[in-house]
N, C-alpha and C positions, 0 to 999 in steps of 0.2 A: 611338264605341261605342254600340250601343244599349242603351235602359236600358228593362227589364220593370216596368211600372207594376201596382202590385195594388195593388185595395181589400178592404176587407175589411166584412165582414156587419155590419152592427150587431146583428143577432140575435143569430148564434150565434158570432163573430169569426170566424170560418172566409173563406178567400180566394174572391172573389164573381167570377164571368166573365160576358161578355157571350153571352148567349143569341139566335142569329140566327132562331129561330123567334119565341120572343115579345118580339123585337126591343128586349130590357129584359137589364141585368143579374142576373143570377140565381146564387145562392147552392148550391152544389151539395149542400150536408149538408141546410139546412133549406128547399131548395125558396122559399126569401122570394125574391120579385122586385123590384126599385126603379128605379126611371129616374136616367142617369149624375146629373144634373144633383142630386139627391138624396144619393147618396153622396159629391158633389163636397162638398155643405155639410158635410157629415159629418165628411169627413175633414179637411175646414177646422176643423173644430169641435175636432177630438182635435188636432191640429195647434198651436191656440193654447193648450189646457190643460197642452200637455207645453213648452210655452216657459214658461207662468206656473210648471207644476209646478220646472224646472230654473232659472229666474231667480234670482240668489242675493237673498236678504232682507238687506237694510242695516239693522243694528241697532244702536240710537241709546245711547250709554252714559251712564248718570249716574250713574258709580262714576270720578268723576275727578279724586278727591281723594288729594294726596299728603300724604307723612309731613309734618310740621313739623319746625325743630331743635329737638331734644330731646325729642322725643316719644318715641322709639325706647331714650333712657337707661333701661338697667338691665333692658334687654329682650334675652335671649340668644336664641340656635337651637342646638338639641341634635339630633344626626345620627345615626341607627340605622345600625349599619354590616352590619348582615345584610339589611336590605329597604329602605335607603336613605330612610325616613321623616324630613325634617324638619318639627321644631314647635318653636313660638315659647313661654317663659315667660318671668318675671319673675324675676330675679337669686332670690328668695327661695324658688322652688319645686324641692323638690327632683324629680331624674331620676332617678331608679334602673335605669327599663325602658322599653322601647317600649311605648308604648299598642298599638300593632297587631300586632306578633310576640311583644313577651314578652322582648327581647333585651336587655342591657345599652346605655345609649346615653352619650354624652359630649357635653359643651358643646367646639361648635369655634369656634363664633364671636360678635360682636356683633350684635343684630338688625339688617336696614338693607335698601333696596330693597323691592322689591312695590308693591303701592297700600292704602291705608289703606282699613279694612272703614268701610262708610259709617253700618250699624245693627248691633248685634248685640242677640241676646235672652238675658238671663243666667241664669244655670241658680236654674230653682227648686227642684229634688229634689237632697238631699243623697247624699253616697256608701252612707247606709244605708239608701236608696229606694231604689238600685239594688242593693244585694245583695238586700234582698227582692223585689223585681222579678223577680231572679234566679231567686231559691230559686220562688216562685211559675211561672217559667216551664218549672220541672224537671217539675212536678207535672201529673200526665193522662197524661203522654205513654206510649202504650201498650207501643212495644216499644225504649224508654229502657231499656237496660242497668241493673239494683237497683244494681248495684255504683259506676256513678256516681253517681245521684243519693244514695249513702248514703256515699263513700268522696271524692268529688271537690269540692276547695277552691279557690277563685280564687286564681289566681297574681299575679294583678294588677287592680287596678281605676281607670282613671283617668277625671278628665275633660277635656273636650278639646271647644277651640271649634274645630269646621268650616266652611270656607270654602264657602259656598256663591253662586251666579251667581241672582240671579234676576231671572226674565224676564216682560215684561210684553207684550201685543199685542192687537190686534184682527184677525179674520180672517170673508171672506168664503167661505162655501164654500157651492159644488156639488157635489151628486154625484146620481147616477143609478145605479137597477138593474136588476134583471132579477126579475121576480115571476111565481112561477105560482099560480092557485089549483086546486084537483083535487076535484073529489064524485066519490064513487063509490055506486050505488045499484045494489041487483039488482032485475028483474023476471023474476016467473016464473022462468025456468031461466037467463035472462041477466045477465051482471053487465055495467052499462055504467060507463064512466069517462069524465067531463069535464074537459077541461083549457084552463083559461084561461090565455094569457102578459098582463103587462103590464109597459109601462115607466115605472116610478116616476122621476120626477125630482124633488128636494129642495133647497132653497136657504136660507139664511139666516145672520144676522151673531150673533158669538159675543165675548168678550171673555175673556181672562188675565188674571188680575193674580197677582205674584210664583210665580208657577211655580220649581220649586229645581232647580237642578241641582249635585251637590258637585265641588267645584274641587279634589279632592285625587284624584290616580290610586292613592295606597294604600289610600284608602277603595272598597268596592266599591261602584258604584254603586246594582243591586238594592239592597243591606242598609240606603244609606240612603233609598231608597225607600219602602221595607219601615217604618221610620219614621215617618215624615208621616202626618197634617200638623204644619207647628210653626201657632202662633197668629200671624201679622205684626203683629196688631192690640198683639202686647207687644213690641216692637221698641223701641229707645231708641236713642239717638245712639252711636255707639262710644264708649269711653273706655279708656284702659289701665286701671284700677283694676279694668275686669271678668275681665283674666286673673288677679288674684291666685290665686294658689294653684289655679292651669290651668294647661294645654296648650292652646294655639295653633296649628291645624296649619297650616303658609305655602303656601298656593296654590301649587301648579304645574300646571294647566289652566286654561290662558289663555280666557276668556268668549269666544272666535271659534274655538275648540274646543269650545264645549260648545252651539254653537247647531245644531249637525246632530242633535243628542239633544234638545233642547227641542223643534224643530222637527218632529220624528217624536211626541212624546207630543201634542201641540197638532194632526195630524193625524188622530192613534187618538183621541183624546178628540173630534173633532170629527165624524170620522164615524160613532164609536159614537153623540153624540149626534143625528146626523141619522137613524138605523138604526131610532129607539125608535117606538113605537106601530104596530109592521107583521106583530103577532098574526095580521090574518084573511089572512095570505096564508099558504098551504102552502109557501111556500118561499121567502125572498130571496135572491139574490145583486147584492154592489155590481160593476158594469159599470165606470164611470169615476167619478175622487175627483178634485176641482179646489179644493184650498183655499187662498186665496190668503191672507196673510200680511200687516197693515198696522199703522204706529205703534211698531214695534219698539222695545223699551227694556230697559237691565238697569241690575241694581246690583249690588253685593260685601256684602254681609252675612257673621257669623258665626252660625251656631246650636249650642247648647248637645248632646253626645251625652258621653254616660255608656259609658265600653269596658271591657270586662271580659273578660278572657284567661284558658283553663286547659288544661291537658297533660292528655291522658290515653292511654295505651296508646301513648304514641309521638309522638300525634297533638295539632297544636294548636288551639283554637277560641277561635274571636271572636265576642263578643256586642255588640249596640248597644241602650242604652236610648233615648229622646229624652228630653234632660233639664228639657225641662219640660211635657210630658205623662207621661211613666213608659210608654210603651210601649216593650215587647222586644221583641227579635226577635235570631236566630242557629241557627245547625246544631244540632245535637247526633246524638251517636254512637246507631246502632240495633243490637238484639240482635237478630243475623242469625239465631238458632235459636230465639229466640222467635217470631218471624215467621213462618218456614217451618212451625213445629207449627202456628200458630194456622190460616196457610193448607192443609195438611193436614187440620187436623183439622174447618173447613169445607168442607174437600172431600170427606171422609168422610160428614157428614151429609148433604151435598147428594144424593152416591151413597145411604145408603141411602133415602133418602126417593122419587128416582126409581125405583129395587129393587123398592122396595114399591108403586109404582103402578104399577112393570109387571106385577106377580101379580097386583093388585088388577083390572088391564083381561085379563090373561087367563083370571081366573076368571069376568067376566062372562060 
């Protein structure tokens, strides 16, 4: 069978043919001409970025530390049977509710299995830093329902060490774009317009260190995003004595699950930082991203978050402090008719203001 070979523009990606007049291949959108031998490189070139891009990253773990006997004495798992949450305390704490939905929960079993967290950071804001946390996070918000922030009590407040993966790397990247710069000038009665293209190419070595990712699928991942950063530099060796009187939530996203989400932030963080200083150009866009990925490493850490649950109007909502920075973050309900007035009622000024400069330019 035969197979139709196309290349494609590097200009403008558009599919490029062979031109029998100016005996060059030619681009039929942007008119660019190139000799085969030119777009062979080329397509050699996209060719090996998209094998480096698809090549899987072997990543190297130093979280390969298992329980000890008797490490695990006196360490129960309690089971949310509405959103299926397990977390890990200590025989002495009690359970009441799920940190995440709010639901009554019960101890099923002995703790046992997993891999032992290798650091964790222990909480330094107590449960009355995060209620004011709270209460301070109520405050500003413009079209926040009076009636919650004046009527609505936390149903729950716990704290809870999070599994978190974290990743460490070195990475090489290229990328390349596409830049135009544009003057425009008038003379006399003409207005001309120049337009410059260029092809910016960018290269350089970048490093990680402890990147987080949370190894719990009941935790949303934005929210604990929306957190960070914790400090690594306060990290300590794990010990049970840091859950006293916590929740422990037990990992179920296995670190070879969460490296497709490392591996996309470590990409946007990398070409964001090759993008910076390209002010005088009227416009960029990135053409090809080649970042290649080396030194791969993780570990199993816990970090300290402070959750705070409350009902209101039907509806439930979760909050996240970091417990030892004191940053919040979570939803909260918005007063759909305070909103639409307020949008109304700047639509109304805006109308009359334009009203009146249309009298104003008809009376001239």
């Amino acid at each position: 069978m035969s197979e139709l070979i196309q290349y494609k523009c590097p200009c403008c990606g558009g599919a490029v043919e062979f031109n029998s007049t100016a005996q060059k291949m030619k681009c039929p959108y942007c008119d660019t001409e190139f000799d085969l031998d030119t777009l062979k490189a080329y397509e050699e070139q996209l060719s090996e970025e998209e094998e480096r891009k698809t090549a899987s990253t072997e990543w190297k773990t130093n979280a390969g530390s298992q329980w000890q006997e008797g490490e695990t004495a006196g360490m129960n798992v309690y089971t949310c049977k509405s959103c299926g949450g397990e977390i890990v305390a200590d025989e002495n704490t009690g359970a009441s509710s799920c940190p995440y939905c709010g639901n009554p929960v019960i101890m099923t079993e002995k703790f046992s299995g997993t891999l032992k967290p290798d650091l964790v950071i222990p909480f330094k804001l107590d449960k009355k830093a995060a209620k004011e946390s709270y209460k301070n996070h109520l405050k500003g918000k413009s079209f926040l329902p009076s009636v919650f922030a004046r009527e609505n009590h936390i149903d729950e407040i716990k704290g809870v060490y999070i599994p978190f993966w974290l990743f460490d790397s070195d990475i090489h990247a290229d990328v390349s774009y596409k830049a135009e710069k544009i003057r425009v000038w008038e003379q006399g009665d003409m207005e001309y317009t120049e337009r410059k293209s260029y092809d910016v190419k960018r290269g350089g070595n970048m490093s990680f260190s402890h990147l987080p990712v949370d190894g719990s699928r009941k935790m949303d991942n934005t929210l604990m995003e929306s957190i960070e950063p914790f400090d690594f530099a306060e990290t300590v060796p794990f010990q049970n004595a840091y859950l006293a009187g916590y929740f422990a939530d037990r990992y179920d996203v296995e670190a070879k699950d969460s490296q497709e989400r490392v591996t996309q932030r470590i990409r946007k963080s990398a070409e964001s930082a090759m993008s910076q200083d390209m002010e005088h150009y009227t416009s960029v866009n990135m053409a090809h991203s080649d970042i290649h990925i080396l030194n791969a490493e993780y570990m199993y850490v816990l970090y300290p978050v402070w959750l705070l649950s409350t009902t209101w109007n039907g509806e439930h909502y979760l909050f996240a402090m970091n417990g030892q920075t004191g940053k919040m973050v979570g939803d909260l309900p918005a007063d759909k008719q305070a909103f639409w007035k307020y949008v109304l009622s700047r639509g109304a000024a805006i109308g009359a203001v334009l009203y009146g400069l249309m009298w104003l330019l008809m009376l001239l």
